[in-house]
N, CA, C and O of each residue as an XYZ file, in Angstrom:
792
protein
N      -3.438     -2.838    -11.901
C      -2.749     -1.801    -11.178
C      -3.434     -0.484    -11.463
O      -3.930     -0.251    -12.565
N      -3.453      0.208    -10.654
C      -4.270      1.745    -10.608
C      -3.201      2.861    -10.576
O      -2.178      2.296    -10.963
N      -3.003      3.740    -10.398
C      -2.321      4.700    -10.254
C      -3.170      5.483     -9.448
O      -4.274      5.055     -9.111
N      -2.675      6.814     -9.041
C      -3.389      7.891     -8.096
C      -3.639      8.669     -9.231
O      -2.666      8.754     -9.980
N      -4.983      9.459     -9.703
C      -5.007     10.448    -10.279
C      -4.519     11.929     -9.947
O      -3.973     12.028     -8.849
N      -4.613     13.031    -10.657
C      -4.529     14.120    -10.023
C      -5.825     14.522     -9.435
O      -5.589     15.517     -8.749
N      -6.822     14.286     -9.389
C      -7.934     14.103     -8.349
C      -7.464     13.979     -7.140
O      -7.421     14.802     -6.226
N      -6.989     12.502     -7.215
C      -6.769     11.991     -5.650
C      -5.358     13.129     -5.528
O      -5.507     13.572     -4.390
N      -4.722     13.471     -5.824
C      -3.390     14.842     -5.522
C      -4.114     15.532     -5.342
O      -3.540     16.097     -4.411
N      -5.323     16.231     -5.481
C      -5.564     17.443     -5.214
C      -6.230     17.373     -3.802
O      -6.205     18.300     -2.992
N      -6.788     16.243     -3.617
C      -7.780     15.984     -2.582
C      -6.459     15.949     -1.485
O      -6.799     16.675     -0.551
N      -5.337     15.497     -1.271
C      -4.146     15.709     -0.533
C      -3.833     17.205     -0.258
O      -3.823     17.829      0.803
N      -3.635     17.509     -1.258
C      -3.781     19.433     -1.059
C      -4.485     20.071     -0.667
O      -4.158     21.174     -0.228
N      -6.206     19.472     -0.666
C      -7.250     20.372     -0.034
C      -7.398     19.688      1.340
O      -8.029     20.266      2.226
N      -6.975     18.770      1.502
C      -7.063     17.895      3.308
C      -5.894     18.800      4.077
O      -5.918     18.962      5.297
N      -5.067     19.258      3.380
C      -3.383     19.919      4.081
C      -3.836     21.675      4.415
O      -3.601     22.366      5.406
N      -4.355     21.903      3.503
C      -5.067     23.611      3.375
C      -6.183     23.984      4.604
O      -6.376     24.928      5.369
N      -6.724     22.821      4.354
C      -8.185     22.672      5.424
C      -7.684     22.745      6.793
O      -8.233     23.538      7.558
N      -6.692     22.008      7.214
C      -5.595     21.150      8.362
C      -5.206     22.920      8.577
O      -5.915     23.611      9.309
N      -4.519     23.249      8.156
C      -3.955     24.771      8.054
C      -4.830     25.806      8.426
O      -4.424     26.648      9.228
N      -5.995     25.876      7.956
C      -7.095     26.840      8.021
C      -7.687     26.585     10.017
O      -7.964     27.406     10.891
N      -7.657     25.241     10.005
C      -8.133     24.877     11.189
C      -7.247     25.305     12.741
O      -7.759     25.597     13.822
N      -5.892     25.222     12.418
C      -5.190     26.138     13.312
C      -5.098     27.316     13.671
O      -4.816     27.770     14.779
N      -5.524     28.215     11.994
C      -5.659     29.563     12.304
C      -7.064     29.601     12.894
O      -6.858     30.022     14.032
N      -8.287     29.414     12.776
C      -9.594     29.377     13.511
C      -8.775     29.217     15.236
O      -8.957     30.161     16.005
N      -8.263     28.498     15.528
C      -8.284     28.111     17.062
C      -7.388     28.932     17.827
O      -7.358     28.786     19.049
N      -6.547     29.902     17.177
C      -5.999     30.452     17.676
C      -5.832     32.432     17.554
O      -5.143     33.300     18.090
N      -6.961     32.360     16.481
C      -7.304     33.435     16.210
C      -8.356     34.232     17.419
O      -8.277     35.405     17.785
N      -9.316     33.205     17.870
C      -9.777     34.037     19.092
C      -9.049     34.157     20.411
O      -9.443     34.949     21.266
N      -8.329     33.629     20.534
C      -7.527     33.513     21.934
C      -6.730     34.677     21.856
O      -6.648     35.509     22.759
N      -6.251     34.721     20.967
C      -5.591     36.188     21.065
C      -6.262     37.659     21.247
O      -5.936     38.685     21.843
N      -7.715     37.124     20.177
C      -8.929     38.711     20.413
C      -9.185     38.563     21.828
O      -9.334     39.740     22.157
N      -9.337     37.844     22.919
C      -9.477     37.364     24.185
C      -8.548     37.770     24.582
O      -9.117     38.441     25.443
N      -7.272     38.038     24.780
C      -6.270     38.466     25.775
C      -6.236     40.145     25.115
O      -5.612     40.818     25.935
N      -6.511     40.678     24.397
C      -6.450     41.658     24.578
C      -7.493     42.578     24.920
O      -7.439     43.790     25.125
N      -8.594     41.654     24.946
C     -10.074     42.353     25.635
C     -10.677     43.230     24.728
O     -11.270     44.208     25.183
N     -10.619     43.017     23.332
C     -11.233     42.874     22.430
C     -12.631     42.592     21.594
O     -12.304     41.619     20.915
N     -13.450     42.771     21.395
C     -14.504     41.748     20.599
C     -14.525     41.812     19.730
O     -15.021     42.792     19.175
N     -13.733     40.301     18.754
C     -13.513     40.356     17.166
C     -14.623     39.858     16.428
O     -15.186     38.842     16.837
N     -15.060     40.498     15.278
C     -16.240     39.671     14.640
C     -15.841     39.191     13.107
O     -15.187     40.090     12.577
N     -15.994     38.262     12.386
C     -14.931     37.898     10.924
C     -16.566     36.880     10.781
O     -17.416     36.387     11.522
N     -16.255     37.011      9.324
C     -17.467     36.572      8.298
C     -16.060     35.654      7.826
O     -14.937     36.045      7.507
N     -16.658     34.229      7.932
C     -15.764     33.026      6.741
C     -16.937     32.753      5.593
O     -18.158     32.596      5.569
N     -16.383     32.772      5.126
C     -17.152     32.320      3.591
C     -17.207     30.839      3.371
O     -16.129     30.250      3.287
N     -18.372     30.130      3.261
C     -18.383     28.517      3.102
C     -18.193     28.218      2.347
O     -18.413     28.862      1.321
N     -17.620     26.964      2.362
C     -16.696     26.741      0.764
C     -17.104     24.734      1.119
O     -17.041     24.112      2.179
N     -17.312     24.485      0.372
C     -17.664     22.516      0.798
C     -17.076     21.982     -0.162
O     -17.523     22.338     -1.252
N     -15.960     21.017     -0.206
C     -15.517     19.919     -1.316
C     -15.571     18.617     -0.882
O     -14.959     18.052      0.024
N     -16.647     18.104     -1.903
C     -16.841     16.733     -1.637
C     -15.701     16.247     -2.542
O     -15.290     17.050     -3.380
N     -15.158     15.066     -2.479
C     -13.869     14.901     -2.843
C     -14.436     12.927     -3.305
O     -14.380     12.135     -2.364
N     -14.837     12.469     -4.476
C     -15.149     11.782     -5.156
C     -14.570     10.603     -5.114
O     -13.467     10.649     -5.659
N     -15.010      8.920     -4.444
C     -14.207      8.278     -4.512
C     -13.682      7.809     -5.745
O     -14.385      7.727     -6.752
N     -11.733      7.303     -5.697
C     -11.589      7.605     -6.424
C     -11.448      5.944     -7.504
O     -11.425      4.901     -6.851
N     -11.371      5.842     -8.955
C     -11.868      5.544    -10.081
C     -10.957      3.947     -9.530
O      -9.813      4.108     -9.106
N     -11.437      2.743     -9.567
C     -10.433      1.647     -9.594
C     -11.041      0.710    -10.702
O     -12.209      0.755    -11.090
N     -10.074     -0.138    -11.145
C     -10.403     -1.056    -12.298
C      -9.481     -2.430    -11.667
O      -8.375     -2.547    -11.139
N     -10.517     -3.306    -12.014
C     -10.333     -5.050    -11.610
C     -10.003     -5.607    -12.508
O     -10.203     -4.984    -13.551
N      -9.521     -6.638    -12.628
C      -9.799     -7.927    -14.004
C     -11.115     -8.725    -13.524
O     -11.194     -9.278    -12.427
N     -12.035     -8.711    -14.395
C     -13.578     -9.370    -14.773
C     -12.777    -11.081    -15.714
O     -13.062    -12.187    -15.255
N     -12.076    -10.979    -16.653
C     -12.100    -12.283    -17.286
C     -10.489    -12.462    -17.741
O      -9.899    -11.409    -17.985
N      -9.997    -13.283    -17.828
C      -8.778    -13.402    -18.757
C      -8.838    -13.408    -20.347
O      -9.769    -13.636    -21.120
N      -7.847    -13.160    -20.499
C      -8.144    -13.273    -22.532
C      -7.814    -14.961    -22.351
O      -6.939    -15.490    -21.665
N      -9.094    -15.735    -23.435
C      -8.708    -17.185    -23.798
C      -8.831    -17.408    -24.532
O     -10.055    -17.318    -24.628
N      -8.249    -17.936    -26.000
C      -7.562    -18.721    -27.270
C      -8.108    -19.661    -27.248
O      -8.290    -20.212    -28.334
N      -8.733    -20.425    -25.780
C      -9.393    -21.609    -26.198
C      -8.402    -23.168    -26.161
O      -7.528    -23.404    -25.326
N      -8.820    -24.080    -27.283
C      -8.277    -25.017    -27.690
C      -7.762    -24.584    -29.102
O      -8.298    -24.006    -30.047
N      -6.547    -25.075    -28.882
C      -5.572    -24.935    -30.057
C      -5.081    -25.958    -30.960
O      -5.202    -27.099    -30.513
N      -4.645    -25.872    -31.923
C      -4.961    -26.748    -32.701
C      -3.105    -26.984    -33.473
O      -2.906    -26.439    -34.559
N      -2.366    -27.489    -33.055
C      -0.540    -27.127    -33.799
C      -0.802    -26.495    -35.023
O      -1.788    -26.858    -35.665
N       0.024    -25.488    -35.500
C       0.264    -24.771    -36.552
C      -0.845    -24.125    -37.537
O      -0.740    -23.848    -38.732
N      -1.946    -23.971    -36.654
C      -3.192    -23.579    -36.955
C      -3.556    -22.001    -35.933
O      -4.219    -22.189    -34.914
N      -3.183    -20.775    -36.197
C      -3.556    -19.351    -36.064
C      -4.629    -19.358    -35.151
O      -5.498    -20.209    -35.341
N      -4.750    -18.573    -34.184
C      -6.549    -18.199    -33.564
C      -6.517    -16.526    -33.148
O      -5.456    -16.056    -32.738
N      -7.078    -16.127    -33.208
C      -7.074    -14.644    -33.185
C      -8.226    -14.511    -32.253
O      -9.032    -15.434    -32.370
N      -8.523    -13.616    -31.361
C      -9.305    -13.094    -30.582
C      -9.483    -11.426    -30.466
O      -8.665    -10.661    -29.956
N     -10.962    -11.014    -31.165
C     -11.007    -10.052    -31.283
C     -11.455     -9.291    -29.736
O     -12.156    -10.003    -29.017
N     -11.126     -8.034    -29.246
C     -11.940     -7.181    -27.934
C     -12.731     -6.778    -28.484
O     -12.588     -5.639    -28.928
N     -13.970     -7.510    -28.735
C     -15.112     -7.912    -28.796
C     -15.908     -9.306    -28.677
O     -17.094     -9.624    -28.596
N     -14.975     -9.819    -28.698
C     -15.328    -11.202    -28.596
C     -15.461    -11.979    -26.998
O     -14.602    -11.728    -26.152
N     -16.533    -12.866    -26.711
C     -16.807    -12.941    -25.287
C     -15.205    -14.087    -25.089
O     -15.227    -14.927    -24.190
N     -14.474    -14.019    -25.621
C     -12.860    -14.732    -25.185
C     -12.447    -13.978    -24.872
O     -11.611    -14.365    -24.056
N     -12.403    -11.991    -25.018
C     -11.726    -11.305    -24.618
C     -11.951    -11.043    -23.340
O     -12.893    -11.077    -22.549
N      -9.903    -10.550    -23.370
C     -10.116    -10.581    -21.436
C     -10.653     -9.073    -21.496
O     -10.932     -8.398    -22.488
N     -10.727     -8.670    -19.810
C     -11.261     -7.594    -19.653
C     -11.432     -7.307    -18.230
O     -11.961     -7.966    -17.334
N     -10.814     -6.081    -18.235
C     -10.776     -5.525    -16.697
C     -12.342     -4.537    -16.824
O     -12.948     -4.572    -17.895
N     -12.876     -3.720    -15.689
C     -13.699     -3.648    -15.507
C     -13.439     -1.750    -14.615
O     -13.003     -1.975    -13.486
N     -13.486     -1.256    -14.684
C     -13.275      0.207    -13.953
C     -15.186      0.758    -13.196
O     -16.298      0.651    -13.713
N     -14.681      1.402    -11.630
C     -15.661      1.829    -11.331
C     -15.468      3.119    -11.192
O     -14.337      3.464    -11.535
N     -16.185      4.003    -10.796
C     -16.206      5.624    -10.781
C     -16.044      6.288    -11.950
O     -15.560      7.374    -11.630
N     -16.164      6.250    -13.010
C     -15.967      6.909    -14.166
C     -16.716      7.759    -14.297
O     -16.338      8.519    -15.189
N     -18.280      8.254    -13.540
C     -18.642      9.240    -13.880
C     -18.319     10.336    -13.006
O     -18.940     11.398    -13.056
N     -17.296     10.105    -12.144
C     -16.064     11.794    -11.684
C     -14.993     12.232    -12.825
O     -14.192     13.159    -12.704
N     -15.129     11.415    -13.919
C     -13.862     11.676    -14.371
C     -14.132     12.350    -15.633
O     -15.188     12.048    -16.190
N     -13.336     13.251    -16.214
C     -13.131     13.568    -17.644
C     -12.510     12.748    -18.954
O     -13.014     12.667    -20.074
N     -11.379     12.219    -18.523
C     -11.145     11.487    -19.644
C      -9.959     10.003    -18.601
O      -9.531     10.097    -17.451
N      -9.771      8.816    -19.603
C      -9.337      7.721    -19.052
C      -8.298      7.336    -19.636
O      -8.670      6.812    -20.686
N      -7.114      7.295    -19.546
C      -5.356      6.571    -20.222
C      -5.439      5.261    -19.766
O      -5.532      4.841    -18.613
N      -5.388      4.621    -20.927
C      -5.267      3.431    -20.398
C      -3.626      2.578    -21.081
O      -3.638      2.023    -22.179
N      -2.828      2.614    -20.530
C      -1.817      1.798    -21.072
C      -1.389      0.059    -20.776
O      -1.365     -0.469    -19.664
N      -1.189     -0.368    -21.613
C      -1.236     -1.838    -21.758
C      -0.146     -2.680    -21.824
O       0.535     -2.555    -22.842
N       0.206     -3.506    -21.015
C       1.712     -3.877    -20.711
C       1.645     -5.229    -21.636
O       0.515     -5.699    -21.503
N       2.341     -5.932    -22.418
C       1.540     -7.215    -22.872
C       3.209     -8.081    -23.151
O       4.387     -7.726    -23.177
N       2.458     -9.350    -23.318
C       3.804    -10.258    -23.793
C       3.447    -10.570    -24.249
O       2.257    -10.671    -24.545
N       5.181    -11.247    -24.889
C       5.154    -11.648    -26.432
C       5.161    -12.945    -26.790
O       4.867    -13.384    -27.901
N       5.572    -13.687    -25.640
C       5.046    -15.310    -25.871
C       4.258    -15.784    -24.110
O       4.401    -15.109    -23.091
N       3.706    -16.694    -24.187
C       2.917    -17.730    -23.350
C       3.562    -18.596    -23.039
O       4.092    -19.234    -23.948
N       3.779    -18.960    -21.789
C       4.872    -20.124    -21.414
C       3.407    -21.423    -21.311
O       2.177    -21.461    -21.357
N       4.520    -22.263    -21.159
C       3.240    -23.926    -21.209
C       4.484    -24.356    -20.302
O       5.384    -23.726    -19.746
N       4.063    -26.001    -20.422
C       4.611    -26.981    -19.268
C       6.428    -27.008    -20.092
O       6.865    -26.809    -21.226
N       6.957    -27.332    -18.889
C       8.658    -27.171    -19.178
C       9.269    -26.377    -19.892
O      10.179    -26.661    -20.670
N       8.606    -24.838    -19.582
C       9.150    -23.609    -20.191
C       9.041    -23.259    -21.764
O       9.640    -22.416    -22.432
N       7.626    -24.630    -22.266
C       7.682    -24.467    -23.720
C       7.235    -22.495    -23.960
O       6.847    -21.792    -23.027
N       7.390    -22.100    -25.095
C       6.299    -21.065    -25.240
C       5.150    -20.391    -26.520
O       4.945    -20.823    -27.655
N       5.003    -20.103    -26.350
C       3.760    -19.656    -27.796
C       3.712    -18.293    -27.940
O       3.457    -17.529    -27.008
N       3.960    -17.932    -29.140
C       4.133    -16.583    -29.701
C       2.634    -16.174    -29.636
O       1.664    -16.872    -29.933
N       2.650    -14.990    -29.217
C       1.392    -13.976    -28.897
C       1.266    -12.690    -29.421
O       1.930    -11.800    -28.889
N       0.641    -12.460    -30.233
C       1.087    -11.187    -31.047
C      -0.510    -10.228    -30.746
O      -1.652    -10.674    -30.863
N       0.065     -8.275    -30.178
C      -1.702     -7.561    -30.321
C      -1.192     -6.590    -31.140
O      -1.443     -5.393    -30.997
N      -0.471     -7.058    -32.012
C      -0.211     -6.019    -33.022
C      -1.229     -5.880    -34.133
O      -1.235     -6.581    -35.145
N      -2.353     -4.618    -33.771
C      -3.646     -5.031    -34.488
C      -4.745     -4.637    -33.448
O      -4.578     -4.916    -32.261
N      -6.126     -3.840    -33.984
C      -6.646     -3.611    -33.451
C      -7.554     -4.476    -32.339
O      -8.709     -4.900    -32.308
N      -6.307     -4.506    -31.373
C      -6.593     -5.637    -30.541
C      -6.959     -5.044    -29.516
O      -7.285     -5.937    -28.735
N      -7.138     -3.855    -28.935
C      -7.531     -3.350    -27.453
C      -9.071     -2.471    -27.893
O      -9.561     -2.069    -28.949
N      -9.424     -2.455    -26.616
C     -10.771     -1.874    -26.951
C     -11.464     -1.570    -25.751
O     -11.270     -2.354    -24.822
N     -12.416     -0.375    -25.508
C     -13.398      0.059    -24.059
C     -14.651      0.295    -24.508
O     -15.207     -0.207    -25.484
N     -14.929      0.834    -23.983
C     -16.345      0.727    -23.428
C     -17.125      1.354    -22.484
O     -17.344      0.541    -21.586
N     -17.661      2.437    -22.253
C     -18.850      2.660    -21.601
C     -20.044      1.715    -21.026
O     -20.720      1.089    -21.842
N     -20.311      1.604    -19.655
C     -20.815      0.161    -19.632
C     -21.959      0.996    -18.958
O     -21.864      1.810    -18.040
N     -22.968      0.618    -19.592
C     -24.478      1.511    -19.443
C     -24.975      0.991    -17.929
O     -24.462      0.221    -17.117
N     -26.332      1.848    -17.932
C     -26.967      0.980    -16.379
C     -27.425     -0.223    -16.465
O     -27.709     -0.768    -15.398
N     -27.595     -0.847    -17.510
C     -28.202     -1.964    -17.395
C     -26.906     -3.529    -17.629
O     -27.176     -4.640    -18.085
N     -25.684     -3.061    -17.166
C     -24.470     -2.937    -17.266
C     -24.225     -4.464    -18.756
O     -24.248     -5.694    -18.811
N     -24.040     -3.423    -19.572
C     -23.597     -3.907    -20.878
C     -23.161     -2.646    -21.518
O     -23.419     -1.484    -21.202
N     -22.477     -3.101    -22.440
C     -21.356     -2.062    -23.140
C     -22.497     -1.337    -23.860
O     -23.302     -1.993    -24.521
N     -22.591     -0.061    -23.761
C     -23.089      0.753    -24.394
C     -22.174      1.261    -25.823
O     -21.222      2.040    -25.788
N     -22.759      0.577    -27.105
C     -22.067     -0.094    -28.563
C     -21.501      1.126    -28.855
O     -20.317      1.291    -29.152
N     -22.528      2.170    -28.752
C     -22.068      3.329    -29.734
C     -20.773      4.018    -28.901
O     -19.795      4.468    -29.499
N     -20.872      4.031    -27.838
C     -19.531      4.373    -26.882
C     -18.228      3.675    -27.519
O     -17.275      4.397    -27.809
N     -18.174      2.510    -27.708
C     -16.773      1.805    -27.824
C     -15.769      1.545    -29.053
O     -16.035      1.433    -30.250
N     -14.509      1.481    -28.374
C     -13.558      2.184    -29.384
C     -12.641      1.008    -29.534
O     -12.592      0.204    -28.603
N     -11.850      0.805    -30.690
C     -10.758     -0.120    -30.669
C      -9.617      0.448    -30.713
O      -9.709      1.666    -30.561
N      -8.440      0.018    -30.878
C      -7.107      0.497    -30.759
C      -5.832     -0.550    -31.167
O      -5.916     -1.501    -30.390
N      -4.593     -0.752    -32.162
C      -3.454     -1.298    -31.617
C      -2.701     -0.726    -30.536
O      -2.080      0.335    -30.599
N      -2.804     -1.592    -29.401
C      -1.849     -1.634    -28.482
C      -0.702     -1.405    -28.853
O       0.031     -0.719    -28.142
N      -0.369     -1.799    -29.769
C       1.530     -2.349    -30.182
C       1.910     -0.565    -30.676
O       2.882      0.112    -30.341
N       0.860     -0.228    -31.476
C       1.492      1.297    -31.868
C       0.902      2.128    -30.757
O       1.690      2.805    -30.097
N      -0.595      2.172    -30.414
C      -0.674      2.844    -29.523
C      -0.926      1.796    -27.923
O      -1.761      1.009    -27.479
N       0.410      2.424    -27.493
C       0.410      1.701    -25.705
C      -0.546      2.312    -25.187
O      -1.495      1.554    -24.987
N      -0.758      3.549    -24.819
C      -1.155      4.670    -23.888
C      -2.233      5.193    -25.254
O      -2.013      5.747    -26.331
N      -3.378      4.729    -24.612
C      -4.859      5.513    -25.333
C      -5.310      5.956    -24.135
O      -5.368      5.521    -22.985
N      -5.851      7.710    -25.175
C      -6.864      7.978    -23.877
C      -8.144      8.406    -24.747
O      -8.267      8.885    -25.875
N      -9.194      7.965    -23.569
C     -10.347      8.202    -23.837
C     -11.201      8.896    -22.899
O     -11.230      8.829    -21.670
N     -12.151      9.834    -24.019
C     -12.950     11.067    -23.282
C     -14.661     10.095    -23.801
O     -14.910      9.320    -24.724
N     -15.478     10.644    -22.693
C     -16.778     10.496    -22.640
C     -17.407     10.379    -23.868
O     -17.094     11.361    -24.541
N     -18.158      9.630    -24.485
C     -19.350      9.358    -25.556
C     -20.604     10.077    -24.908
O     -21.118     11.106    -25.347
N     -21.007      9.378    -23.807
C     -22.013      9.791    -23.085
C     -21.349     10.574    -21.845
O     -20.716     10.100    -20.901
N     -21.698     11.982    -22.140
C     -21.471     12.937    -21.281
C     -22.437     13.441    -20.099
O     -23.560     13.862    -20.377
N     -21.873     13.377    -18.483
C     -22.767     13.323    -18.275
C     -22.702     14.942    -17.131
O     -22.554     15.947    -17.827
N     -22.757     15.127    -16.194
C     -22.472     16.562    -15.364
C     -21.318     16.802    -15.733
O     -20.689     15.770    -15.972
N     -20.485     18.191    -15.960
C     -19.195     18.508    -15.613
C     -18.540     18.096    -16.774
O     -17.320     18.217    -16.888
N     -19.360     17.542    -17.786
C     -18.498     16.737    -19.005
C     -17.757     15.118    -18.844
O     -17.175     14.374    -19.635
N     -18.108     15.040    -17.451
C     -18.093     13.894    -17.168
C     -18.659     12.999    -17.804
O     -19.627     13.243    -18.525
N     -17.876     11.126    -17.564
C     -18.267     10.266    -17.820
C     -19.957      9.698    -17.507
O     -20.120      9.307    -16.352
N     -21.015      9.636    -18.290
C     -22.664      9.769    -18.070
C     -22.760      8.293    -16.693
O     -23.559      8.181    -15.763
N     -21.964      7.660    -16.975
C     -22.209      5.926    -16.579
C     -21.059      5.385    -15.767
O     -19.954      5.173    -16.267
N     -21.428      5.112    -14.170
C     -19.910      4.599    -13.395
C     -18.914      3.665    -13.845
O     -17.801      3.529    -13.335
N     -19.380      3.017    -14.843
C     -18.551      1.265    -14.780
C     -18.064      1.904    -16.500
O     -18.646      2.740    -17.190
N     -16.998      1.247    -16.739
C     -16.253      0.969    -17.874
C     -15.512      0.002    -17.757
O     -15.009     -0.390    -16.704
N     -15.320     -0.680    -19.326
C     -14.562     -1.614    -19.373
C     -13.490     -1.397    -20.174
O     -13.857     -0.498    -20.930
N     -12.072     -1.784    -20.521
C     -10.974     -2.148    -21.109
C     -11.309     -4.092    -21.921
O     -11.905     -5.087    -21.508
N     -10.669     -3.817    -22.963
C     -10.921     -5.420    -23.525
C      -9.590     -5.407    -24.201
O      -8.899     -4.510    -24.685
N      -9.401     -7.248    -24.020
C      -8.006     -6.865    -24.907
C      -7.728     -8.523    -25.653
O      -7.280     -9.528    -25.101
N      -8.144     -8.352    -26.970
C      -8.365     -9.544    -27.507
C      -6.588     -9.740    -28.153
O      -5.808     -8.831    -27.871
N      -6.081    -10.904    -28.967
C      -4.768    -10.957    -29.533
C      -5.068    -12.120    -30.350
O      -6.147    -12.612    -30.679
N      -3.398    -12.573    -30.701
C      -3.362    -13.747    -31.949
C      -1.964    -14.311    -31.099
O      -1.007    -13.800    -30.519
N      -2.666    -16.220    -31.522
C      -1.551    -16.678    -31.034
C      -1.172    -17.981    -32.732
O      -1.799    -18.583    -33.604
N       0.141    -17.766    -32.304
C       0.642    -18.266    -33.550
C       1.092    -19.814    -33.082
O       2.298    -20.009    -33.235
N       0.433    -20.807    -32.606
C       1.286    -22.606    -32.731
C       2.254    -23.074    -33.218
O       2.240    -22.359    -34.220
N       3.118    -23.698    -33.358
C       4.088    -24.240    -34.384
C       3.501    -25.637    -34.814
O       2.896    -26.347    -34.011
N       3.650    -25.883    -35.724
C       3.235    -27.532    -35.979
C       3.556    -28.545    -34.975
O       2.848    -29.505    -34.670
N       5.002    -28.149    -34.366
C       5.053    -29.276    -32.936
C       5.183    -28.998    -31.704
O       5.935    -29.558    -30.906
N       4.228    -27.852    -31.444
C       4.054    -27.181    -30.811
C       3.055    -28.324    -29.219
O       2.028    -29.000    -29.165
N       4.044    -27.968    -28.333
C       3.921    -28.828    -27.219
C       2.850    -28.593    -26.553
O       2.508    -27.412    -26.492
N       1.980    -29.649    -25.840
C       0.454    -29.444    -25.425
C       0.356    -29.201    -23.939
O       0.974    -29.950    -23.183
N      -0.138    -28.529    -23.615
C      -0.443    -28.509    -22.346
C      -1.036    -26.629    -22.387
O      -1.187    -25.861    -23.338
N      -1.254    -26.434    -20.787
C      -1.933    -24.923    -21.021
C      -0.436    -24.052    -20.914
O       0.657    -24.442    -20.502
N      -0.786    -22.935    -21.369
C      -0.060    -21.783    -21.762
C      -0.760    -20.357    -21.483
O      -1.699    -19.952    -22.168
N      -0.151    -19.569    -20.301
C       0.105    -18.490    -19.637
C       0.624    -17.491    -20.352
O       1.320    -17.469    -21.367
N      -0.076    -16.213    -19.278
C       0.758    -15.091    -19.420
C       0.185    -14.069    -18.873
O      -1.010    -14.190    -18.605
N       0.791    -12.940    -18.594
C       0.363    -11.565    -17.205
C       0.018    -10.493    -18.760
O       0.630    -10.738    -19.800
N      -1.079     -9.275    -18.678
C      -1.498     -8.609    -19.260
C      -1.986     -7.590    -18.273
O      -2.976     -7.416    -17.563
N      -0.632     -6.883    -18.598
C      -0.592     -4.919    -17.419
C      -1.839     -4.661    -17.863
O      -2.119     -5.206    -18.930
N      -3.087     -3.660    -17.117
C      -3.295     -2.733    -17.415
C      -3.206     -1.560    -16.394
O      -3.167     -1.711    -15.173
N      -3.180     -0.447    -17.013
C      -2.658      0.668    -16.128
C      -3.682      2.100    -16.873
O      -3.658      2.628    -17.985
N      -4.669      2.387    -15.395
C      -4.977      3.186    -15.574
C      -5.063      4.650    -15.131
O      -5.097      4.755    -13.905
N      -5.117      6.030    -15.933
C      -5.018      7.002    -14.817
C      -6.098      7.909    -15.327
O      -6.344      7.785    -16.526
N      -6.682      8.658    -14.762
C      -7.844      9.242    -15.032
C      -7.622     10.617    -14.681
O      -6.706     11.025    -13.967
N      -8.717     11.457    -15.351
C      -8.182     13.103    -14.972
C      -9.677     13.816    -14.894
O      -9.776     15.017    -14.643
């Protein structure tokens, strides 16, 4: 899920202003015209390119793999099991919130479920260079569980203080806890992310 930035709000405000400006132009000479007039006015050029704006996909799911009853597996966001959404346009932006919706168990076949815990530096991004791999020194970890809502500003800075590199990633590794008779089959679950950019 994406949200609208205040980017994309402002770009609403400068499409409505513009819209406005354009009525007064068309009706400003018609009037110097009926009174037999010759008006002369200097506008000052003004151009806003207005940046498309920043969206993020899911690239992979988080996977645990094969499990083993009453035997722990942990998945670090770093690890190629971690899931991971994927963001484009980042170099319009200044800084990135990313908040993380998560659950607390995994359902399996006949509503069994499996405790899922990211309490722990389980979330993590990334700057994703041109040669599109995580650029190392860029990336950051985080608990989700204490911190929902991280935001992150540029490593590699690039115009404007902007983000240097379009693509970023979100990662979000966890721990799942089995029970010894813990029922077999696969085991689900939905992982929000929500981003807004400024």
């Amino acid at each position: 899920m994406v949200l609208l930035s205040r980017r994309a709000a402002r770009f609403r405000a400068i499409l409505t202003a513009a819209l406005a400006l354009a009525g007064v132009a068309v009706w400003t000479p018609a009037r110097a015209q009926a009174a037999k007039r010759t008006v002369t006015a200097g506008l000052g050029d003004r151009l806003t390119i207005v940046q498309p704006p920043m969206t993020i996909d899911g690239v992979k799911g988080l996977n645990f793999g094969t499990l083993t009853p009453g035997i722990p597996v942990t998945v670090l966001p770093t690890s190629v099991q971690a899931g991971e959404g994927r963001g484009t346009g980042a170099d319009f932006v200044h800084s990135i919130t990313t908040t993380l919706t998560l659950p607390t168990v995994l359902t399996g076949p006949g509503g069994a479920t499996l405790p899922v815990s990211f309490n722990g530096n389980y979330a993590g991004s990334c700057e994703i260079n041109n040669s599109n791999v995580c650029d190392v020194a860029s990336r950051q970890t985080w608990n989700p569980v204490v911190t929902p809502t991280h935001t992150d500003t540029p490593f590699n800075t690039g115009p404007g203080n902007t983000y240097r590199y379009p693509r970023y990633s979100v990662y979000v590794g966890g721990r799942v806890t089995p029970a010894a008779s813990q029922r077999a089959g696969v085991y689900t679950g939905t992982i929000g992310i929500t981003v807004v950019w400024n």
